[in-house]
C-alpha positions in Angstrom: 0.0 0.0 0.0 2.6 2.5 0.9 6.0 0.9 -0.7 7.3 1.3 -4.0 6.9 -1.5 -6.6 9.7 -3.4 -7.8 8.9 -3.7 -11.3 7.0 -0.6 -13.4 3.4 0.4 -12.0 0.8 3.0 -12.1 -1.1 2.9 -9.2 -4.2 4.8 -8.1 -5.5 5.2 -4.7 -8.4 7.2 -2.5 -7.8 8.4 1.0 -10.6 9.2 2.8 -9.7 10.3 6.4 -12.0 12.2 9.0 -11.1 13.5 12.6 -13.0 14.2 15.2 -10.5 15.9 18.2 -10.8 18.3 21.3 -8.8 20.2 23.8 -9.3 17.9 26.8 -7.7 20.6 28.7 -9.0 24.9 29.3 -5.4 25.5 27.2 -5.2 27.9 24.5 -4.0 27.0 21.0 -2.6 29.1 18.2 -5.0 29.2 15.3 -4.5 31.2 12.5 -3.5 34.2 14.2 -5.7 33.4 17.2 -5.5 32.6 20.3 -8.1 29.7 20.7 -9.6 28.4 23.7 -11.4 25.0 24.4 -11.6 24.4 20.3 -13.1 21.6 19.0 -13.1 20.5 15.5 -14.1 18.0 12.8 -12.4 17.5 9.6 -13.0 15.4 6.7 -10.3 14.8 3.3 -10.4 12.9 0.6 -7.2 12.8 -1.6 -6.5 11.1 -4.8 -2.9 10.0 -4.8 -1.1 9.1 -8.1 1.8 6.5 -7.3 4.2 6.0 -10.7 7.0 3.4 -11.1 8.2 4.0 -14.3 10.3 1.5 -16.7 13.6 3.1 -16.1 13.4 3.0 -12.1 15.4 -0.2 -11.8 18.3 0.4 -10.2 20.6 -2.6 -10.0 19.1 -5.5 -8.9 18.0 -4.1 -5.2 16.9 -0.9 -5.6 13.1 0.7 -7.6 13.0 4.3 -7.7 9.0 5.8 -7.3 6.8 8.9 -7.4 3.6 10.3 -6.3 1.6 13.0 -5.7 -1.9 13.5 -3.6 -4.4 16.0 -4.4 -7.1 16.3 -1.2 -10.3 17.7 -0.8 -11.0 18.9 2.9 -14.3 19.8 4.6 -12.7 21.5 8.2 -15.5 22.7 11.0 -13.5 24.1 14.4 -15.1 26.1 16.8 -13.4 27.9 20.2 -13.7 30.7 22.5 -11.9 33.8 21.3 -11.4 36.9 22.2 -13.2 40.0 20.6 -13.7 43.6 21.3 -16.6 43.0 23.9 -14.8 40.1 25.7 -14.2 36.3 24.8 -17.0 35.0 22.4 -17.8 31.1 20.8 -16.8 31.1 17.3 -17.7 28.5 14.8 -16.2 28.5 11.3 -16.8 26.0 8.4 -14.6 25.6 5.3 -14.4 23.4 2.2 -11.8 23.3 -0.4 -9.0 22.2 -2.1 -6.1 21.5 0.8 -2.7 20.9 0.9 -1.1 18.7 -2.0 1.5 16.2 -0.9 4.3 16.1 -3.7 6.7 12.9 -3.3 9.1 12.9 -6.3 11.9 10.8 -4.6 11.3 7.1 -3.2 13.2 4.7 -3.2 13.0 0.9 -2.3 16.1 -1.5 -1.5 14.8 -5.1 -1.6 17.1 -7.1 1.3 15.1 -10.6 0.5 11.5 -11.3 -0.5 9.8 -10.6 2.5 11.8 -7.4 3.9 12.3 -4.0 2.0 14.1 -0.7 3.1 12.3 2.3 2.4 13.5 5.8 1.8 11.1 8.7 0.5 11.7 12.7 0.7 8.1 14.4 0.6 7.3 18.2 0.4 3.4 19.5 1.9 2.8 22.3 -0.7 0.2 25.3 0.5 -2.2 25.1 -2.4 -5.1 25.1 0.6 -7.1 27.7 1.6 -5.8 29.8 4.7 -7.2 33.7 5.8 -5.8 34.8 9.3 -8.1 35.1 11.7 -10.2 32.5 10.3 -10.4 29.2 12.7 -11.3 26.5 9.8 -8.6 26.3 6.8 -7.9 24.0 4.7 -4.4 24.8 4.1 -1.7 25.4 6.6 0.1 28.4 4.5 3.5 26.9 4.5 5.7 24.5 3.1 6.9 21.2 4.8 9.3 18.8 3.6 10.0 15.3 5.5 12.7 13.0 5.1 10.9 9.4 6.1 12.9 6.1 6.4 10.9 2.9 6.9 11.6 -1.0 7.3 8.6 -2.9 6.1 8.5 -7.0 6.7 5.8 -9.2 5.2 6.7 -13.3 5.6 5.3 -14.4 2.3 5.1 -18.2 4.3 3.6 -16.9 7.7 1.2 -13.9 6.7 2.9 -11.6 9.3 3.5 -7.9 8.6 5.6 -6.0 10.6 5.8 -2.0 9.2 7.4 1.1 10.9 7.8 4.6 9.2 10.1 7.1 11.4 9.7 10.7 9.4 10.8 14.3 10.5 8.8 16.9 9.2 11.1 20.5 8.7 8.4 23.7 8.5 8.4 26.6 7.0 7.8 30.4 8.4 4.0 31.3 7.9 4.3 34.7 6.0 1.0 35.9 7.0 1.1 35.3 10.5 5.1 34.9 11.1 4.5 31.8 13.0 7.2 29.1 12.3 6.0 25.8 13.7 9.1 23.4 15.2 10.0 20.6 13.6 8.1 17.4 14.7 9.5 14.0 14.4 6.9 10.9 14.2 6.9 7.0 14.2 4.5 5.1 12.9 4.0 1.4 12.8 1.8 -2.1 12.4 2.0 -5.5 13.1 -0.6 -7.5 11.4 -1.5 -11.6 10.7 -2.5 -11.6 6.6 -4.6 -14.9 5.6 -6.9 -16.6 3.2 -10.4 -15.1 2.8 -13.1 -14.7 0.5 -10.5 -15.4 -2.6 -8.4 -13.2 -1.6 -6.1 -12.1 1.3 -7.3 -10.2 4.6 -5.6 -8.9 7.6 -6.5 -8.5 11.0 -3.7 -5.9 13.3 -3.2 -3.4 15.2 -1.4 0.2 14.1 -0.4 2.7 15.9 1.8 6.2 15.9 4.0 8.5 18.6 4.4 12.0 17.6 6.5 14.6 19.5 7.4 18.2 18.0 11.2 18.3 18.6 11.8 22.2 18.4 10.0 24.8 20.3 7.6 26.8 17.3 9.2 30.4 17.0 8.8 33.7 15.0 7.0 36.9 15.6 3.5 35.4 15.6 4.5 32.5 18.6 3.2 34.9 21.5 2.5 31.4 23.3 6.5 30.5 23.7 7.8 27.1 21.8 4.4 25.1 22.4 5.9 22.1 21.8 3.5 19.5 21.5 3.5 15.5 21.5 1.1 12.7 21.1 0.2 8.9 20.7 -2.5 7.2 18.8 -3.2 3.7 18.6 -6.1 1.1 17.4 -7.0 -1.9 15.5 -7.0 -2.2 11.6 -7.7 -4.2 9.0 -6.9 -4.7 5.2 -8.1 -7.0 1.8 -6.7 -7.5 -1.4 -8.0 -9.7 -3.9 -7.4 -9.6 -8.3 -10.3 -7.5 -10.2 -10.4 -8.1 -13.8 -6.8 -8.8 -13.7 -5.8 -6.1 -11.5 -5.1 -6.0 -7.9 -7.5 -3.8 -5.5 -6.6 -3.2 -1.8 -8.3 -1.9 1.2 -7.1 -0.8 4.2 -9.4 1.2 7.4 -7.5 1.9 10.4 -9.1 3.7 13.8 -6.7 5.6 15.6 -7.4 6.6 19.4 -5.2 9.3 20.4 -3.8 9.7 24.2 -0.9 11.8 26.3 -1.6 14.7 24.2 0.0 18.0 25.1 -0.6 21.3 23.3 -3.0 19.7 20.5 -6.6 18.2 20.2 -7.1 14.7 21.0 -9.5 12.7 19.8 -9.9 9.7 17.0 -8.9 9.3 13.8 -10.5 7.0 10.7 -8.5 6.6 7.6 -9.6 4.5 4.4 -7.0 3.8 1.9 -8.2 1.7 -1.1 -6.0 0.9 -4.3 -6.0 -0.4 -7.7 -2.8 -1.7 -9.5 -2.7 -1.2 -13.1 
């Protein structure tokens, strides 16, 4: 689902993810310029991501070189207490749009033995979203991100067992409208799953789960709230089926993601739908 393929592929593939998160804690948070308190919020993207390993991506006998691109949709609803000229007042604010496009022009795969591959992919978030300071719900963060991710991903091709684990650091850009530079947030990210026999095809049954901690304080003009460094861990079950259509392969993959330990975010749960086809 998220490797690169050792011989030449186009791949298409939907994410739908939705979130549903709160401050569990009477903490402000910096939104768009504001300072919000006791926000709440509800988001819901669907992306079309593009994976292509072309012809030429051989390298050697080891190594596949890959690229993709995701293009998401994003329906955003957050409400909080701000301030405003007659005191603090409950704000809602809904948006809809085109969000931030994930741009991955360098993967690459290194193929230790059929059932365990070394991954290595540099992505960049681009801020083709919609983002207005002073506005609670965007659908675009109004920066650039790029994230160096290295991964080891085991799947016994006798037992059914899938082990995966993605470690990524994601480097941000200044805001320009707000001069708010988020820190730099590292992130693992892993599942252990039992594949089997069902339905002609092959199911899974696992569990996934991630641990995010920002590792620099967020800085700039705009950071009135001091480095706000803020951390999180989600875990939950998932579970996954692939079977041929029409000589293709399709896959499916839905994951629920409880979050806990949170500090200077929301916390709340997480759904994410992946589903594939293989051309």
């Amino acid at each position: 689902m998220d490797g690169v393929s050792p011989t030449e592929t186009l791949i298409a593939r939907i994410n739908m993810l939705h979130y549903d998160g709160e401050v569990t804690a009477n903490r402000a948070l910096p939104i768009a310029g504001l300072s919000a308190i006791n926000a709440d919020a509800k988001s819901t993207a669907v992306g079309l991501t593009v994976f292509w390993r072309p012809e030429w991506g051989a390298i050697g006998e080891k190594w596949s070189y890959g690229m993709s691109a995701t293009l998401p949709l994003v329906d955003i609803k957050v409400s909080a207490d701000v301030a405003s000229g007659i005191g603090t007042a409950r704000r809602t604010d809904n948006e809809q749009g085109l969000g931030d496009a994930i741009l991955i022009p360098l993967m690459f795969n290194y193929n230790v033995n059929p059932d365990l591959n070394i991954n290595m992919r540099l992505s960049a978030y681009a801020p083709t979203g919609s983002y207005e300071v002073g506005r609670l719900a965007n659908t675009g963060k109004n920066f650039w991100s790029v994230e160096p991710t290295l991964a080891m991903m085991y799947f016994g091709q006798k037992n059914g067992i899938e082990v995966s684990v993605f470690g990524g650091l994601t480097m941000n850009e200044e805001n320009p409208d707000t001069l708010y530079k988020s820190g730099n947030q590292f992130h693992l990210d892993g599942t252990l799953a039992q594949h089997f026999p069902f339905g002609g095809g092959l199911a899974s049954v696992g569990v996934t789960g991630y641990y995010y901690k920002q590792v620099t304080g967020d800085s700039g003009a705009g950071a009135t709230l001091g480095d706000f460094k803020a951390k999180t861990v989600g875990i939950g079950p998932s579970v996954s089926y692939i079977r041929k259509l029409n000589g293709h392969e399709l896959l499916a993959e839905l994951k629920w993601l409880h979050e806990t330990t949170t500090q200077n975010r929301l916390e709340g749960d997480t759904v994410f739908l992946k589903a594939m086809l293989k051309f």
